[in-house]
N, C-alpha and C positions, 0 to 999 in steps of 0.2 A: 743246437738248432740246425735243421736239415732246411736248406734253400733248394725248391725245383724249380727251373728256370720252363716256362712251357712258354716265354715269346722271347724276342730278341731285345734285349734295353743294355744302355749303362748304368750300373748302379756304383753304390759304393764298395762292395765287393767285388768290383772289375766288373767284366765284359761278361753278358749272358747269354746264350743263347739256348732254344729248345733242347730239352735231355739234361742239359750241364746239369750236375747235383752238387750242392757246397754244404758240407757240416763242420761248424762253427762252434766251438766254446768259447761261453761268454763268463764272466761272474760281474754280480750285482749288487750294489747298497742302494738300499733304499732308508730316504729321510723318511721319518713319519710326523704329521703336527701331531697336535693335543687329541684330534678328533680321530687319527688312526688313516688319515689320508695320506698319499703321497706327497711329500712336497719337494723332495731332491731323489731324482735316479742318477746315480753314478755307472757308466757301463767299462766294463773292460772286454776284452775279446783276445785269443790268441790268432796268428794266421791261420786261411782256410786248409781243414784237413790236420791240424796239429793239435795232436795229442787226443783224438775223437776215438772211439771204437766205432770202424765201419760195417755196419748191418749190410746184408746182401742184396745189391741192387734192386732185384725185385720178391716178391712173397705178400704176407700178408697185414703187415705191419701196414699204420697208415701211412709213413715216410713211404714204403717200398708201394703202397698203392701209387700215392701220388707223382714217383718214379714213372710208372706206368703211362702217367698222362703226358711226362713230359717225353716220352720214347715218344708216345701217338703226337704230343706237339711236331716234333723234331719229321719223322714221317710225312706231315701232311705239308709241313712246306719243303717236303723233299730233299732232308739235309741229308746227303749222302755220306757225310761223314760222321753223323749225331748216330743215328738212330742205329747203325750198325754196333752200337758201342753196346747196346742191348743185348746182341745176340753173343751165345756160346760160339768157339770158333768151329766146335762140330755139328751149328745147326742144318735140320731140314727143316726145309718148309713144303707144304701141300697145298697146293693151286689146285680146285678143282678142275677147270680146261687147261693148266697147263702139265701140271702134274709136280714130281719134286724137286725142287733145286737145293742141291748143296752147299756149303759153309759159305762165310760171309762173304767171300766174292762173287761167288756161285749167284747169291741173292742180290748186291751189291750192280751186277750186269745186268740182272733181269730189269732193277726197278731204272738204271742209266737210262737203258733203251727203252724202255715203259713209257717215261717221264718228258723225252721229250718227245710225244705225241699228244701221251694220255696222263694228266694227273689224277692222283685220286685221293678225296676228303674223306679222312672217317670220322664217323661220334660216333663215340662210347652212349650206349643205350642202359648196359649192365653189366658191372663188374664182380668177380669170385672170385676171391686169391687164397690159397694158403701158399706155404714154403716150399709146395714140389710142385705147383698149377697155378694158370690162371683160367676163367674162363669167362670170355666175353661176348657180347650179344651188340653187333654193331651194325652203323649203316655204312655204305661205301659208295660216294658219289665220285662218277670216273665221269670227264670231263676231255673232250679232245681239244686240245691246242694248234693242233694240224690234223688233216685228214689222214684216221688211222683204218686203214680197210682191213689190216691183219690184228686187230684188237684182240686179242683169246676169249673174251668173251661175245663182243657183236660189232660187226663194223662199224666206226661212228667218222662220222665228216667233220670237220674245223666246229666247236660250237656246239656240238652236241654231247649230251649229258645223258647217264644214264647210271640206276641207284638200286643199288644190291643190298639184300640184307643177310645177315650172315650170324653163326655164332662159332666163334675161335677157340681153339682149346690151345693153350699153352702148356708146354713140360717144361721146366725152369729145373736147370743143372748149376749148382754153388752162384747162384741167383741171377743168373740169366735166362733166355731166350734159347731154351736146345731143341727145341721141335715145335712146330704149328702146324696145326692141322682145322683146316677152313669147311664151313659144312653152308652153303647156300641154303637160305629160307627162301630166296625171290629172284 
């Protein structure tokens, strides 16, 4: 069983956070009564990640879809240590105003200095994935936290908000994040 963590809680499988992915083997008896119901679940479980066959972070499987969600979880509350774990270490990415930034530091500096001005929320609108792409159709609400006059997209002052619609095409190399390339609808 694949766990995607897309908020931060304690569970019983430790500590979560947005992006974390946990795959779990369990094995199971079940009682049954007379009538074919459950009446006893016995669970066992080995520790997380032991003895699992791991599918590639992302693609088109529904585990790697919902993988997915938890990158964009881990993103929108700005986990500069999650959501990087998505990407190839030789990804580009393509800003339309700002243009391409290189591997995960390269990106990692952009979104530092971004973030503390301007945050920005995406929903997923519509997702496409096989095993070499993704491709999504999203909104992107950018929001300033302080007066950002060098915005790359429009100047905005403490408070102000402003919401782009986009569709993303993703190139996933041995299942990650190797290139993005952003195409503005608005």
């Amino acid at each position: 069983m694949k766990f995607h963590s897309t908020v931060e809680k304690s569970t019983l499988l430790g500590e979560m956070k947005p992006g974390k992915v946990l795959t779990i083997k369990f094995f199971a008896v079940y009682r049954l009564d007379e009538d074919n119901r459950i009446r006893r679940l016995d669970l066992m479980s080995w520790p997380a990640d032991y003895g699992v066959t791991k599918e590639s972070r992302l693609g088109r499987s529904p585990g790697q879809r919902a993988s997915y969600f938890s990158y964009i979880a881990a993103f929108n509350r700005g986990d500069l240590e999650t959501f990087p774990l998505f990407y190839h270490p030789d990804i580009v990415l393509e800003i339309p105003s700002v243009g391409k930034l290189k591997g995960r530091e390269g990106i990692i500096g952009f979104y530092k200095d971004l973030f503390q001005k301007v945050r920005e929320e995406i929903v997923v609108h519509r997702l496409i994935a096989d095993e070499d792409s993704m491709c999504v159709e999203i909104s992107s609400e950018f929001t300033a936290v302080e007066d950002a006059p060098n915005f790359h997209i429009t100047p905005l002052k403490k408070g102000e908000s402003l919401t782009k619609h986009s569709v993303v095409l993703y190139d996933l190399k041995d299942g990650l994040i190797h290139r993005v390339q952003i195409t503005r609808k608005s």
